[in-house]
C-alpha positions in Angstrom: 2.0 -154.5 56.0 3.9 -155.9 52.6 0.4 -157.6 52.3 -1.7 -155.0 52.8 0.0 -152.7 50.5 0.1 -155.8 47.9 -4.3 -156.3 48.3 -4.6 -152.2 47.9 -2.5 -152.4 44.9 -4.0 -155.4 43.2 -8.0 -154.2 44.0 -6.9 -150.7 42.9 -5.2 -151.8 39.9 -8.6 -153.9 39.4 -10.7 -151.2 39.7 -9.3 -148.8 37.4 -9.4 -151.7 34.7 -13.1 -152.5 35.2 -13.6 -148.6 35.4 -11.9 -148.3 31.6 -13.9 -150.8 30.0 -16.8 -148.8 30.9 -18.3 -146.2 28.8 -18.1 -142.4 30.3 -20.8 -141.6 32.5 -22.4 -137.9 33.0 -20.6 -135.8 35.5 -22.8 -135.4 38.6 -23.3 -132.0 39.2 -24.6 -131.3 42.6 -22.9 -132.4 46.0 -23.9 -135.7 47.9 -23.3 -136.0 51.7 -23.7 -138.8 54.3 -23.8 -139.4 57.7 -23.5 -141.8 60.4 -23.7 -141.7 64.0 -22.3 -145.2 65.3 -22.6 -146.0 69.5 -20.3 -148.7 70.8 -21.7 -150.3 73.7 -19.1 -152.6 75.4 -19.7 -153.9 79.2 -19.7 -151.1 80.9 -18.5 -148.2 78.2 -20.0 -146.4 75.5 -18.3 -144.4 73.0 -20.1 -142.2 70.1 -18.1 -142.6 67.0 -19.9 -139.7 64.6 -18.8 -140.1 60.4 -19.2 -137.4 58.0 -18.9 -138.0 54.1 -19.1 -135.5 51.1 -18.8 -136.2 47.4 -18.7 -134.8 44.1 -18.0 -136.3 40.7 -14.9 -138.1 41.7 -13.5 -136.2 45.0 -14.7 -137.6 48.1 -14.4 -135.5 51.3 -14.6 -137.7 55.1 -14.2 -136.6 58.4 -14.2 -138.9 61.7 -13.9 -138.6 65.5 -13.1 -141.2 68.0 -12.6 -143.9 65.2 -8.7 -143.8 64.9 -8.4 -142.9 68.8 -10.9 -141.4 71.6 -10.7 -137.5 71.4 -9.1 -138.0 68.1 -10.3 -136.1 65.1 -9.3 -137.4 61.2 -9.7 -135.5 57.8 -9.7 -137.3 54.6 -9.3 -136.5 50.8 -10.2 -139.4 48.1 -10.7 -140.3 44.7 -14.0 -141.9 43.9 -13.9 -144.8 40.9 -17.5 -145.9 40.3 -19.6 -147.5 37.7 -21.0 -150.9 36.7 -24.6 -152.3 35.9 -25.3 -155.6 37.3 -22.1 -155.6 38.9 -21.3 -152.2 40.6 -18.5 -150.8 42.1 -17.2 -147.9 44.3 -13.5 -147.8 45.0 -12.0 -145.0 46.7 -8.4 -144.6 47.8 -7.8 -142.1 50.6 -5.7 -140.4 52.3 -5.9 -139.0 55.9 -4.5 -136.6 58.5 -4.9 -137.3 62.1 -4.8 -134.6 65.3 -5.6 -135.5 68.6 -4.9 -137.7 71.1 -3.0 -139.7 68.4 -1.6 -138.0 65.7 -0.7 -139.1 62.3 -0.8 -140.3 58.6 -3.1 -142.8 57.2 -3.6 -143.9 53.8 -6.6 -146.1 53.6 -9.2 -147.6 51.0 -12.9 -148.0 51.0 -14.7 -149.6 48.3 -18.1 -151.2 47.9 -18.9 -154.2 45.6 -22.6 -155.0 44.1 -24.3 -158.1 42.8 -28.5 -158.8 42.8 -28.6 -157.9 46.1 -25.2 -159.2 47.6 -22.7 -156.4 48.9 -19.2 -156.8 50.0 -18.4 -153.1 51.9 -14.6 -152.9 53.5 -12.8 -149.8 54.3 -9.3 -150.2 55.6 -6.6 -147.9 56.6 -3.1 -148.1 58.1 -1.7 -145.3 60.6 1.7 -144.0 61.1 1.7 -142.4 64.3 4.1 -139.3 63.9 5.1 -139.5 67.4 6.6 -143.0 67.7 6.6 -145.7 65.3 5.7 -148.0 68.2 2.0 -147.2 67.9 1.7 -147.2 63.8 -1.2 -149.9 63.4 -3.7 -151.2 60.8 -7.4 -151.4 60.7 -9.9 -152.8 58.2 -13.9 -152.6 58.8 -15.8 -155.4 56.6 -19.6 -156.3 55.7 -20.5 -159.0 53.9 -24.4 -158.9 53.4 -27.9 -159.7 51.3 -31.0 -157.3 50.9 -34.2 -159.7 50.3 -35.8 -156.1 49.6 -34.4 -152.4 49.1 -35.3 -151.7 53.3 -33.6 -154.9 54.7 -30.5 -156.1 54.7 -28.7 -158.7 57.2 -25.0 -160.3 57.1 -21.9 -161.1 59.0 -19.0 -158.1 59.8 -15.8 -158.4 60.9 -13.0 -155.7 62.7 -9.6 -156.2 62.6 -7.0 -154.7 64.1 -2.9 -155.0 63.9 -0.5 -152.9 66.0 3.0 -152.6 64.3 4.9 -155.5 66.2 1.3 -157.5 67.4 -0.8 -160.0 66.2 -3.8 -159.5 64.1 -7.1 -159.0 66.6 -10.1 -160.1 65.1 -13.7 -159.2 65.7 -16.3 -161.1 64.0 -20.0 -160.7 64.2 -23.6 -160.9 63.1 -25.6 -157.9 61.4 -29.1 -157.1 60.3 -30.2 -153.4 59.4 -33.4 -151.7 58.0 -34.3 -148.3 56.0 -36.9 -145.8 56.1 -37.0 -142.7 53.6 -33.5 -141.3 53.6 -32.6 -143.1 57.2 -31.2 -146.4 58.5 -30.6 -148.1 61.4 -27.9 -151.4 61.3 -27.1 -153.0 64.7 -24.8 -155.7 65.2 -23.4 -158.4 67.7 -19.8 -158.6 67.6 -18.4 -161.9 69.4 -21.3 -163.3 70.4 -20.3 -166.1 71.9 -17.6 -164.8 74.0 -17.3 -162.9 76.9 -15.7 -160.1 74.8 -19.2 -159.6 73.6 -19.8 -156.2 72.3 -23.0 -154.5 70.3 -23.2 -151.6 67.6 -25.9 -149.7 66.8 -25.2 -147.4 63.4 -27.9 -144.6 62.4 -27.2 -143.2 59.2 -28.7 -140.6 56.8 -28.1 -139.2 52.9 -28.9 -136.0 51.1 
């Protein structure tokens, strides 16, 4: 966790630096909201994991279900530091509330990094369960990929997942996705040479 806190610091810290160097951009006026719908598929289960995001100027609104824990509902409040030419960038600290089946705090990160059609995406959080300490864990979500054109994009994406006093469980995969209008479709193959083989399918949509 010392480590974790360490990286948020340091890319925070990075962020804010690249974000002063830049001249002031025009507030945005009207409201921007996302969402994706992403299906698990794993052997014999399937879980719907639905993701709802709202910004404005800086303040970033998300809500989640089933992504912390199954009949587990998350709200989160954030602070969006954007901006770049050749080179963007979108870092947003978070934090989050937790009510369900787990329940809890969670301070987390998402940020997005930009270059001639390379994109490094993460978003990470770490959960203290307010029940018992026992099941406090972290979690980080990562794509690394290229567009060859503004309606394909293809990569690798990894999962990783720590419980307080267990090892780091990683999940690494392949990805390839494609756009139409304001929609997109990104599947992926998560251990695909394992038996632990699993598949994503994510449908998303802006306005």
């Amino acid at each position: 966790m010392k480590n974790l806190l360490l990286l948020t610091v340091f890319v925070l810290i990075s962020g804010m630096s690249v974000f002063a160097q830049d001249s002031p951009a025009k507030p945005e006026k009207n409201w921007k909201f996302g969402a994706d719908l992403n299906m698990y598929f794993y052997k014999d289960s399937f879980v719907v994991l639905p993701v709802f995001k709202a910004d404005r100027n800086k303040l970033h609104l998300e809500a989640r279900y089933n992504y912390e824990d199954l009949k587990t509902f998350s709200g989160w409040l954030g602070y969006n530091l954007k901006g770049g030419n050749e080179f963007e960038y979108l870092i947003t600290p978070m934090v989050g509330g937790v009510l369900g089946r787990t329940n809890g705090i969670a301070p987390g990160l998402e940020f997005t990094f930009g270059y001639k059609g390379f994109e490094l995406y993460n978003e990470a959080e770490y959960l203290f369960d307010v029940n018992t300490s026992e099941n406090n864990f972290f979690y980080s979500w990562t794509d690394f990929t290229y567009s060859p054109k503004d309606w394909l994009w293809f990569g690798l994406s990894s999962q990783c997942t720590q419980l307080v006093h267990d090892k780091l469980s990683f999940e690494g995969g392949l990805m390839v996705g494609g756009a139409y209008k304001n929609m997109e479709l990104t599947g992926y193959v998560y251990n695909p040479v394992s038996e632990n083989t699993f598949v994503l399918l994510t449908l998303s949509t802006s306005f």
